[in-house]
N, C-alpha and C positions, 0 to 999 in steps of 0.2 A: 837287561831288558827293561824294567822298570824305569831305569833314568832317560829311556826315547820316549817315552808316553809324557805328555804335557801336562804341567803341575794343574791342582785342583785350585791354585788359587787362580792361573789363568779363565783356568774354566770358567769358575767362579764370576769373571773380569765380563766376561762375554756374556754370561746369563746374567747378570744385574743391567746390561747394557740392554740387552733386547727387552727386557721388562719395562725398562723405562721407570716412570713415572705412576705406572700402575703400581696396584701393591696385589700380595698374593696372599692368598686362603686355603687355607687346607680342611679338606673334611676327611676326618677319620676314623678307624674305631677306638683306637688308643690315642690320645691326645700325646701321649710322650713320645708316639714313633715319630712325630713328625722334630724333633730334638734338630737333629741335621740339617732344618732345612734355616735356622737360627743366623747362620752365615748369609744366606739371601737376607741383604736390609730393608727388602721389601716388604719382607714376610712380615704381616700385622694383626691377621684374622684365624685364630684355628676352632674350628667346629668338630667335638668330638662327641664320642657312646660313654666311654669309659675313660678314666685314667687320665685327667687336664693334664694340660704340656704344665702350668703353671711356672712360667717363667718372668722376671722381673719385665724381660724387656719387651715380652709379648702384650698389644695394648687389649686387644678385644681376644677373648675368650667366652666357649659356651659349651658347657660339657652335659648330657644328658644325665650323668647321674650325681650331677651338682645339683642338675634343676628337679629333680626326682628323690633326692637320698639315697638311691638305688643304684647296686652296680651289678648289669644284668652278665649271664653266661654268652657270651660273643660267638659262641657257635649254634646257639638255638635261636638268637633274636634279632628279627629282619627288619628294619627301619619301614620297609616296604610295608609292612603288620602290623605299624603300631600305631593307634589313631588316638592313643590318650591324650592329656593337656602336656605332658613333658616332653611327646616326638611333635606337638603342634608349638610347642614355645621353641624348641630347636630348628626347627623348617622355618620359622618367623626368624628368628636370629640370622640364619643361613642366607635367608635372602635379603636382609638389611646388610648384611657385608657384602657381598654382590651390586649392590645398591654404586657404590663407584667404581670407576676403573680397575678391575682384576685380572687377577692371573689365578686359574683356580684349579689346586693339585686334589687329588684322590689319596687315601689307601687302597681302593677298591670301587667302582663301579656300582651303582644303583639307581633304583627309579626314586627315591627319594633325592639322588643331589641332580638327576635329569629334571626334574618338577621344578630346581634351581635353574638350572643352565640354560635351558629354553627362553623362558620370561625376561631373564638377564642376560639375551644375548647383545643388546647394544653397549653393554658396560661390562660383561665375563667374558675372558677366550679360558677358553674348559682344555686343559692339558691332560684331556683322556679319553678313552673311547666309548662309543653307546654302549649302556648298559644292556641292552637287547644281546649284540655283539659277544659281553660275557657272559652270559646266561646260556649259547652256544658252546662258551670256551668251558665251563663248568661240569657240563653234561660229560662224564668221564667215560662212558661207553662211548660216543662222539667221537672224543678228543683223542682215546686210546688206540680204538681202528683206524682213525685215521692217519694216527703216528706210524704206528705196525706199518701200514701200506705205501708209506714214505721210506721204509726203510729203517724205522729208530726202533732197538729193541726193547722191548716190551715188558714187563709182566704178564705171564700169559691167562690173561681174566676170560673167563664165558658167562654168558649169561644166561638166565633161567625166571624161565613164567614163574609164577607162582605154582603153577599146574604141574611146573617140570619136579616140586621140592622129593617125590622117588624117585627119579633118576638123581639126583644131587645127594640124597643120603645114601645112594650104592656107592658114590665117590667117595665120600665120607667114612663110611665103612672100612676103604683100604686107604686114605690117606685123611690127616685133617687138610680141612680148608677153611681159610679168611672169607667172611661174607661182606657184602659192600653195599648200601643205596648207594643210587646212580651219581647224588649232588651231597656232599659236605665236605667240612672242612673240621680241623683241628681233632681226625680221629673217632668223629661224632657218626656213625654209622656204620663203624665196622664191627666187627665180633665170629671169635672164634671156635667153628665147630671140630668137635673132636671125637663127636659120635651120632649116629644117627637118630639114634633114641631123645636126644637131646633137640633136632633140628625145629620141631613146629616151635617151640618154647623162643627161640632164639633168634627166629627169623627177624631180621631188622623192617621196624616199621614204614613200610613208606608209602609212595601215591603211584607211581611206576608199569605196576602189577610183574616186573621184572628184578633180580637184583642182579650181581656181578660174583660168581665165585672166583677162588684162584686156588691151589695147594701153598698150603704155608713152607717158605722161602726159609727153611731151617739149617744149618746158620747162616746171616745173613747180616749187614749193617747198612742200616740207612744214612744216605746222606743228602744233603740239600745244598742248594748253591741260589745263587741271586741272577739275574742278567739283564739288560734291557733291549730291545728291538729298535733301529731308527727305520726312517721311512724310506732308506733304499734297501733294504733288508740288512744292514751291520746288524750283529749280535756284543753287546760288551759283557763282561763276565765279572763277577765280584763275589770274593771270599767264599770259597767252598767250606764245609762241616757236615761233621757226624751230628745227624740231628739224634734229639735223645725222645724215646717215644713210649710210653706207658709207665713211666716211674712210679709205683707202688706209694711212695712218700708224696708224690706231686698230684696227681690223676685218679680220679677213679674209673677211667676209661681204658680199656685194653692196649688200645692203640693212641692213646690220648699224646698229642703233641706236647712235649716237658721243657725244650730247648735247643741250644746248641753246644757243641764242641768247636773251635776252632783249631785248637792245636794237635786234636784226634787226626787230624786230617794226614799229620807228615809221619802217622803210620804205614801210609797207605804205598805200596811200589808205583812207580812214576809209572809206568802204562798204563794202570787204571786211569791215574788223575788223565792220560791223554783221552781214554775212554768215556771218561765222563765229560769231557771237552766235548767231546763229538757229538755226546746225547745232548748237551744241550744246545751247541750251533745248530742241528738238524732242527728240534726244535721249535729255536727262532726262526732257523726260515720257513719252516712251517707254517707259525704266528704270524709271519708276513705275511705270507700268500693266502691267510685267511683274512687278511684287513686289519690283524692287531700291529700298534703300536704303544712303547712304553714299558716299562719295570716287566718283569715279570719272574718266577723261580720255578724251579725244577726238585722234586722230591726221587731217589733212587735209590733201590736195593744193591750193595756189593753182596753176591753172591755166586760162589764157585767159581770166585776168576773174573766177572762178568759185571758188567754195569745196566742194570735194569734199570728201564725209568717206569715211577710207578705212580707220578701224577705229576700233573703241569696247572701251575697256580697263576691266573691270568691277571696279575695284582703287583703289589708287596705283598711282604711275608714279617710273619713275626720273628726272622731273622735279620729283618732289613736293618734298623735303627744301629743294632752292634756291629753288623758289615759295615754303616757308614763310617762310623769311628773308626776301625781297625785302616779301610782305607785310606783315614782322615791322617791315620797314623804312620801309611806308606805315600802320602804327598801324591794319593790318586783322584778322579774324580769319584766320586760315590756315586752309587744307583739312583737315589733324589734328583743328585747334580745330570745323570745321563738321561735319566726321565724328563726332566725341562728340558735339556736339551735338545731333546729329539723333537717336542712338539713347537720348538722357537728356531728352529730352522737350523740348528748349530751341525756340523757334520760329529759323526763316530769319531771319536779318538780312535788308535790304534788297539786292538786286542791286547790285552796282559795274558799269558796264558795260564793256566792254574795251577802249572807246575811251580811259575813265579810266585803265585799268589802262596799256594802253600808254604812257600820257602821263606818268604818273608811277613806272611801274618802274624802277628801276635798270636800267645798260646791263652785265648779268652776263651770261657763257657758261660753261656748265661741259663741255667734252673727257673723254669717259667711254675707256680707251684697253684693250684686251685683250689676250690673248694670243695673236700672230697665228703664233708659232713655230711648229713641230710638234712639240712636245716641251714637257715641264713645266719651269716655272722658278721661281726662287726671288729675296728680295729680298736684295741685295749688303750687307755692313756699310760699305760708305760711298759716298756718289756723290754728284758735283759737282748743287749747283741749279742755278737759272735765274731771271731777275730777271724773266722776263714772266708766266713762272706765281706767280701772284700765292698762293696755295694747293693744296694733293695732300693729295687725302683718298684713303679707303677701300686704304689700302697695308696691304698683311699682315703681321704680326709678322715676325724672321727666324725662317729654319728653314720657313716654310710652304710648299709647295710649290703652283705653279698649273696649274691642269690647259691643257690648247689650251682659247683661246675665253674662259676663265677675266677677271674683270676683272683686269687693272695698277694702275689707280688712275684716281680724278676730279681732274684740273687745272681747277680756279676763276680765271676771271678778271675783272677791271671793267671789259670793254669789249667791242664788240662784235667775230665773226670770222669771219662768211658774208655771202653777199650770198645767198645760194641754198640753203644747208642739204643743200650738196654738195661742199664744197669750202673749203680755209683758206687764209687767203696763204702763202706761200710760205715766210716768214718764220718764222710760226707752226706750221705742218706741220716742217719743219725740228725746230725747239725741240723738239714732242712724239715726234720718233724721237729726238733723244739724248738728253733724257728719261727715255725707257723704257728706252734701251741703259745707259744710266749707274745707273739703278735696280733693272736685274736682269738675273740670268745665267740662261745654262741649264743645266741636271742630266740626267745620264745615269740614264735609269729602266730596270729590266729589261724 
């Protein structure tokens, strides 16, 4: 199946050709996810929050917590919020790259790279969609019913006034359940009631006056997959995974996103992987017919047989950057390369289905590990490695300081390290606390 799908170097041939003479930009959160897009020789300019690409061959670079010394937590800090002098020296940068002919990619949608795209529309074509548009796709009470009423199954969430919290501690009572604000990401708003007596303490805070309950999905394994959307509605599919979600040693978040699995995956009996095909084609054509085009991923529960989808991330993912490689590795085009695509007029390649993908992906995991301290830390000038972390990305210069919650760093490895995408051997858990102990201190802040 793999060798009818058209090499990534053609692809490649075809997207450097519609770019021309422009060059491309990337604005991100992580400076290193955009690593893949290095094969575009166009690529010249990357604008990042955290974690610089820093690459020899990239000429202009601008990273917020270069210009700051600060490397903020990426699921509580909204570019849209920040009006210091280090988000006002970054918007100045952003728009002097813009300043000539571009081609200008996303991680993610915001009014801060719209404030970009507008001004510089004689000189940018923006390969993404209004930020307005995601800010619909986020709303997961939104996004959830209206999946359910397409037909894709669900999670089954309800929601509750604030007014409603006795009737929701009588459900409580006879089962636990996962609470949820309406909008986040990376795990940042969930939490688990397990009693009623417990529920005012626990409520998640938010603006809403409503949250989202569900019964916890016991046993269960979460998985994630990649895909992109073209503009006649093709959906393309890239490297599925057991994502790994609350790791004790990585998180201090219940639900806190830790990683992936990719080789967890050929666990799994082939009618699922066909099941989880489906959640996410429905999905995409969903994403169509709301007006999305471009990357986008899929988060789901296997449980009792069954493929739940349990959010749709209207973006890249922090799974993206290792999906590229692993494709890079199967001579496909990656989610970047189908992302450009889509907005440069190139048709869908043909679908991979996931049964292929899992068959021939490399057995990679990448352990994303935070700051689970109460207190900002910094990186050490020397600290013993480790022969099983095979790779450590996204570590901060010294002198930078990490906020609580903040990433530590991504440890890469070639094999697989869940059985359940809740948990690591023993062996491995170990490793990634001294690790993290040996890689950084803490600092006393005022």
């Amino acid at each position: 199946m793999l060798e009818l799908i058209p090499s990534r170097r053609q692809r490649l041939r075809e997207i450097r050709d519609r770019i021309g003479r422009r060059k491309v930009v990337f604005f991100g959160t992580r400076g290193a996810d955009s690593r893949p897009i290095l094969e575009t020789e166009q690529f010249r300019d990357c604008i990042s929050l955290v974690a610089p690409l820093s690459a020899v061959s990239m000429p202009n670079e601008c990273c917020l917590e270069t210009l700051t010394g600060f490397r903020v937590d990426l699921d509580t800090y909204h570019t849209d919020r920040d009006s210091s002098e280090g988000a006002r020296l970054l918007h100045h940068s952003f728009l002097r790259a813009c300043d000539e002919p571009s081609i200008l990619m996303t991680y993610r949608p915001a009014e801060f790279l719209t404030s970009v795209c507008f001004p510089r529309l004689a000189t940018t074509q923006y390969l993404g969609v209004f930020d307005g548009l995601c800010a619909m796709l986020e709303h997961k009470p939104f996004v959830e019913t209206s999946l359910r009423a397409a037909g894709v199954p669900v999670v089954g969430w309800r929601y509750f006034a604030d007014e409603d919290m006795p009737r929701l501690a009588e459900l409580i009572n006879h089962e636990h359940h996962v609470l949820r604000v309406n909008r986040s990401s990376g795990g940042k708003g969930l939490v688990l009631a397990q009693s009623p007596e417990e529920l005012q303490a626990i409520w998640p805070s938010h603006t809403d006056r409503f949250i989202g309950a569900a019964p916890l999905l016991h046993p269960s394994v979460p998985l994630n997959i990649g895909a992109c959307v073209f503009p006649d509605g093709s959906v393309t599919l890239h490297t599925p995974s057991v994502q790994l979600i609350g790791l004790e040693c990585c998180t201090g978040r219940q639900f806190g996103y830790c990683g992936n699995d990719w080789g967890a995956m050929r666990g799994l009996e082939p009618q699922l992987l066909d099941r989880l095909q489906e959640v996410v084609l429905q999905s995409g054509r969903w994403l169509s017919r709301m007006g999305y085009i471009g990357a986008f991923g899929i988060d789901a529960l296997l449980h009792r047989g069954d493929v739940l989808l349990s959010e749709v991330n209207a973006r890249f993912q922090g799974s993206s950057a290792i999906s590229a490689e692993l494709d890079s590795q199967m001579d496909l085009p990656d989610i970047y390369q189908d992302h450009m695509a889509a907005f440069l007029g190139l048709p869908a390649p043909p679908v991979v289905h996931i049964r292929d993908l899992v068959r021939e992906q490399a057995a990679t995991s990448q352990i994303i590990c935070y700051n689970c301290s109460n207190r900002e830390v910094v990186l050490r000038d020397t600290y013993a490695g480790t022969s099983t972390l095979v790779r450590v990305d996204l570590l901060p210069r010294p002198g930078i300081r990490l906020a609580q919650d903040a990433i530590l760093f991504k440890a890469v490895v070639n094999h697989s390290v869940t059985g359940d995408g809740l948990s690591l051997s023993q062996d491995l858990h170990d490793k990634v606390v001294v690790l993290a102990s040996h890689l950084f201190t803490g600092v006393n802040t005022p």
